[in-house]
C-alpha positions in Angstrom: 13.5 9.5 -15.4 12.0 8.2 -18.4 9.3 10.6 -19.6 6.3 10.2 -22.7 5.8 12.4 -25.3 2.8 14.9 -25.3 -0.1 13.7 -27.6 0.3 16.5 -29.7 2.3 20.0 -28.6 5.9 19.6 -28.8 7.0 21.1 -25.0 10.5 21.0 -25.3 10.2 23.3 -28.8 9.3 25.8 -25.7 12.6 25.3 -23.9 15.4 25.7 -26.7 18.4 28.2 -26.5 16.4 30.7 -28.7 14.0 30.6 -25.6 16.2 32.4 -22.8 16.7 35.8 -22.6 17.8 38.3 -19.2 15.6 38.9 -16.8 14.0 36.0 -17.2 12.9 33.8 -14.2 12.9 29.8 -15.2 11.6 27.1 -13.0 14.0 23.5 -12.8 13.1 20.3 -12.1 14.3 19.0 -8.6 16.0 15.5 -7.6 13.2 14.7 -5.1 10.6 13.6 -8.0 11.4 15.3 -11.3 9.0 18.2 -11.0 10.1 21.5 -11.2 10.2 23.5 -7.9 13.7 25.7 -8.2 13.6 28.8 -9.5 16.3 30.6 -11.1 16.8 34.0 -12.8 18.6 34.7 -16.1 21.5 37.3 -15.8 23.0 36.6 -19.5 23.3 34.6 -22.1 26.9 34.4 -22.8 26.7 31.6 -25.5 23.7 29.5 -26.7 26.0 26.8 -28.9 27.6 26.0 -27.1 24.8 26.8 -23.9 26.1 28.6 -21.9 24.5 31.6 -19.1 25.2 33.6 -15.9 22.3 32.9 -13.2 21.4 33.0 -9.9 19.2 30.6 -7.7 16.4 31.3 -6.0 16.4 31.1 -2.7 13.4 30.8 0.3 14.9 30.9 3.9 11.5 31.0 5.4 8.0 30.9 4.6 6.4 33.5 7.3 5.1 35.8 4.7 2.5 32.8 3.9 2.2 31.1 7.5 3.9 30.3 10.4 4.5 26.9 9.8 7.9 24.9 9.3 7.7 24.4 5.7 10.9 25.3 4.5 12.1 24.9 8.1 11.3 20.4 7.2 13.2 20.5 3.8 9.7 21.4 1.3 10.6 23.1 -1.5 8.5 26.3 -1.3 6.8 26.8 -5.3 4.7 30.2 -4.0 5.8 33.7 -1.7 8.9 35.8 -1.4 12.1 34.9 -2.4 15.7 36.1 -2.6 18.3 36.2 -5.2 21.7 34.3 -4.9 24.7 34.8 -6.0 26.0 34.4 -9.6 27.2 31.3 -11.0 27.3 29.6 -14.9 25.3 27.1 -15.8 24.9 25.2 -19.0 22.3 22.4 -18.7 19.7 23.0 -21.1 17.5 19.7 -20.0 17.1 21.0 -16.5 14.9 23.8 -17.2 11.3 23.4 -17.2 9.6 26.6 -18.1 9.4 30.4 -18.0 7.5 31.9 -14.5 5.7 35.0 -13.9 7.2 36.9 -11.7 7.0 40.7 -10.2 10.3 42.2 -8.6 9.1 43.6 -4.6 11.3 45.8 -2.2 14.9 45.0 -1.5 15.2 42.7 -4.4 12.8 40.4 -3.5 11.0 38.2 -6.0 7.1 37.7 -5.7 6.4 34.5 -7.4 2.4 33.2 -7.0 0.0 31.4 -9.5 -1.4 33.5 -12.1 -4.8 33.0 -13.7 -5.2 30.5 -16.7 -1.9 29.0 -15.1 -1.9 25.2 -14.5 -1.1 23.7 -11.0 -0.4 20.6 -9.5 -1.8 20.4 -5.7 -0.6 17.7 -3.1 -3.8 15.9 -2.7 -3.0 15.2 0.8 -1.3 17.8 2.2 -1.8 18.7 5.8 -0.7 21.4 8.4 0.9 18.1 10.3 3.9 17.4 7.4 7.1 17.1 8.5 10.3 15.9 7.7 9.2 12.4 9.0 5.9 12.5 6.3 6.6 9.5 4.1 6.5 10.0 0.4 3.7 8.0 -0.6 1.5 10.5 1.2 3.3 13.7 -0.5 3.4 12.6 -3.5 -0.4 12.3 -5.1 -1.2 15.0 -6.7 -4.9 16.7 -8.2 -4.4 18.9 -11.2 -6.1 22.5 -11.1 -6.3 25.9 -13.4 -6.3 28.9 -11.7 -9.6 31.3 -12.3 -7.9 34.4 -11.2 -5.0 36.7 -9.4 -3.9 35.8 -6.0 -4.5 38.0 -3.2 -3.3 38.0 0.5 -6.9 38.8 1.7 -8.6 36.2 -0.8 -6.2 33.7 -1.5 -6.6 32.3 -4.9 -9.9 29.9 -6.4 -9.0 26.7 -8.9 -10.9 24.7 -10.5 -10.3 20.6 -10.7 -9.0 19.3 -13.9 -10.4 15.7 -15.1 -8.2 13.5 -17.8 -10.1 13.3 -21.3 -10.4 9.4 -22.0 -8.1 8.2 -24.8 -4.8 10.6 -24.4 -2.0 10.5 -22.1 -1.5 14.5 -21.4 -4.9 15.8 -22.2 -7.2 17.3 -19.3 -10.4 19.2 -19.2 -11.9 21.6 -16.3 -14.3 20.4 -14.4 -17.5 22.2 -15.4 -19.5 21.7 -12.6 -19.0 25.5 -10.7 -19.9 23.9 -7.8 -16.0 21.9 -8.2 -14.3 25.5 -7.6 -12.3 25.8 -4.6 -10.4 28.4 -2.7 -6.9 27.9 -1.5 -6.3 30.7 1.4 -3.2 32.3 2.0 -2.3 30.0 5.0 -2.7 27.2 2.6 -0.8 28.1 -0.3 1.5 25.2 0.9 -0.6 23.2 -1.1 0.8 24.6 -4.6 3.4 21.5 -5.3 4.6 23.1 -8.9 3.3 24.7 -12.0 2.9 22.4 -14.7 3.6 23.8 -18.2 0.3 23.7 -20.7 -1.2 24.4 -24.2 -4.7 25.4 -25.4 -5.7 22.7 -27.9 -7.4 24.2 -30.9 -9.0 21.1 -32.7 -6.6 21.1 -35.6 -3.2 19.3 -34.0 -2.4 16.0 -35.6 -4.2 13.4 -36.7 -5.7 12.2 -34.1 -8.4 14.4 -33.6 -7.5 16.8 -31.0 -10.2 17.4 -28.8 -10.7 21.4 -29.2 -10.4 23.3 -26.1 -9.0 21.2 -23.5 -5.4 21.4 -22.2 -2.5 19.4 -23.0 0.3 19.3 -20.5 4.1 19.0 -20.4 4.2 15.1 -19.0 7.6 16.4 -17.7 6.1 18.5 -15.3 3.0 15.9 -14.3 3.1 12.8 -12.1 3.8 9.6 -13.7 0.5 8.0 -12.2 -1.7 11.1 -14.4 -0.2 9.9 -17.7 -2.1 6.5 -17.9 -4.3 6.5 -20.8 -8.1 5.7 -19.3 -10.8 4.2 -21.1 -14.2 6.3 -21.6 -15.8 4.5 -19.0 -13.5 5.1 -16.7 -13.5 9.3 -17.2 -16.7 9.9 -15.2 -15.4 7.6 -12.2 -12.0 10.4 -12.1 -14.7 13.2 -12.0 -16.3 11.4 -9.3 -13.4 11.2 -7.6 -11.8 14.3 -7.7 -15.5 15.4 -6.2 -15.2 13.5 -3.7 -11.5 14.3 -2.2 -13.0 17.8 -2.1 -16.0 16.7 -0.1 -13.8 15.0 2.0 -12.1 17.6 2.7 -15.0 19.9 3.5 -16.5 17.5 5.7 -12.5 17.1 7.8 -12.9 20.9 8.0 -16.0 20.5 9.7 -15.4 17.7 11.7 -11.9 19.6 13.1 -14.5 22.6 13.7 -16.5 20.0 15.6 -13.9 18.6 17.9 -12.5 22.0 18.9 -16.0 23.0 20.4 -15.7 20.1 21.8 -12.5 20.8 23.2 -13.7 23.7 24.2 -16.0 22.7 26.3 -14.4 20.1 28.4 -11.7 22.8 29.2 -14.2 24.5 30.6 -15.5 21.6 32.6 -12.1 21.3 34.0 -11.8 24.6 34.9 -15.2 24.7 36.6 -14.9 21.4 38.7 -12.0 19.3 40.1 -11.5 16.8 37.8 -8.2 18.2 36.8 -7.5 15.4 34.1 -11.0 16.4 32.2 -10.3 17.8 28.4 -6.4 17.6 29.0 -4.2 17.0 25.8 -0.9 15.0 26.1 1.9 17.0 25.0 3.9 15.5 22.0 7.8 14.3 23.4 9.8 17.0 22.0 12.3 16.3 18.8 16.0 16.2 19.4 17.2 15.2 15.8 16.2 16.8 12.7 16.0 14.0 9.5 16.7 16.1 6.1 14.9 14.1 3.9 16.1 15.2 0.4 19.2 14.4 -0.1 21.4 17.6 -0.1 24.2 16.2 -2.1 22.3 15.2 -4.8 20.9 19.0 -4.5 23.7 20.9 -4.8 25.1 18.8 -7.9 21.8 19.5 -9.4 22.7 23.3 -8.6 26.8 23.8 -9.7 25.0 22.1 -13.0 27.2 18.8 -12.8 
């Protein structure tokens, strides 16, 4: 995949063999789209030239410690939670590795990984409790971009705030300054998280172009091809609105989904009260049989061994 260079930080600086060290956990961009959602830790660096280390993958065989849902279970790549070290292996492809990831080491080896405040996130702008392995790609992959105001916590969850593209740059994003943008992403929705995207604090002074002081640049390896289209001033306000309104939409779903299980609600009391036995009755779904893996595991495990 053909990527554009940043406007002004030099990304890939971040990620030469000088960069790695033990202990160290990196995240690697997938085959699905390019973004980086495996995670691997750094045993040793045997050699940097040529590049050369001992690590170990990763690895998520569930996702209950988040929700009960069949995330992992429908081939998503899980980016936030618990996972487990694999075994050992070498690996020397420089180019696959994104960027270093916060990480804190739990009971019995496990590896916490969650977003971290000033971090940068992309979302799935449409994500939904209803995914599966049948959910066509279009819908998956549209994504919002977000900073994260502060530390995740199982009773809280975690609050972002949108991010709006600054009119004349390819990589550069602002926060949204409206407080009343700020969201909260709950523990049960944590899905959501698609993959941290790597950025840098512009200080005013980078190039000559005039960087625009205090907004973010971002690795465009790690963001969607549709968010690295310059936009025209004019057109900066309509992304704000936007962004506002997925949000509202979102609220007003909620609300609607509160609605209609009231609703719900009340016809199953109907039915239970009089004789109309078909009153308020849902048709179950025909069960599954088959199971479609829709990444393509081959292609996985090449990207793995480090073929």
């Amino acid at each position: 995949m053909n990527v554009p260079d940043p406007d002004f930080h030099d990304f890939d600086g971040d990620r030469i063999e000088n960069a790695f060290g033990e202990n160290q956990v990196w995240a690697v961009y997938d085959n699905d789209d390019g973004m980086p959602r495996y995670y691997c830790l750094i045993h040793e660096v045997i050699s940097k030239n040529p590049f050369h280390m001992r690590i170990s993958w990763l690895n998520a065989k569930g996702n209950d410690e988040l929700a009960p849902i069949k995330w992992v279970g429908c081939g998503f790549l899980k980016t936030s939670g618990d996972f487990r070290i694999g075994k050992r292996l070498s690996y020397s492809t420089l180019n696959s590795f994104s960027h270093r990831v916060k990480w804190t080491k739990g009971s019995r080896g496990v590896v916490h990984i969650y977003p971290k405040k000033g971090d940068i996130w992309a979302l799935y702008r449409n994500w939904s409790l209803d995914w599966n392995e049948f959910t066509d790609d279009e819908i998956i992959q549209k994504y919002d971009m977000v900073e994260v105001l502060e530390e995740y916590s199982e009773e809280q969850g975690v609050n972002v705030a949108p991010l709006v593209k600054v009119a004349g740059f390819k990589t550069v994003f602002r926060q949204n300054v409206n407080p009343r943008k700020v969201r909260n992403i709950p523990k049960a929705e944590m899905f959501r998280f698609s993959h941290q995207v790597p950025s840098y604090l512009l200080t005013g002074e980078e190039g000559h172009n005039a960087a625009p002081k205090g907004c973010l640049e971002l690795d465009p390896a790690a963001t969607p091809m549709e968010l690295l289209q310059v936009v025209a001033e004019d057109l900066e306000q309509e992304l704000v609105m936007t962004t506002e309104k997925s949000v509202e939409d979102e609220l007003r779903q909620k609300e609607n989904s509160r609605e209609e299980d009231g609703l719900v609600e009340r016809c199953q009391t109907t039915k239970e009260e009089g004789s109309d036995e078909g009153l308020g009755e849902k048709k179950s779904k025909p069960e599954i049989l088959f199971v479609y893996k829709r990444r393509r595991i081959g292609e996985k495990r090449e990207l793995r061994s480090g073929k």
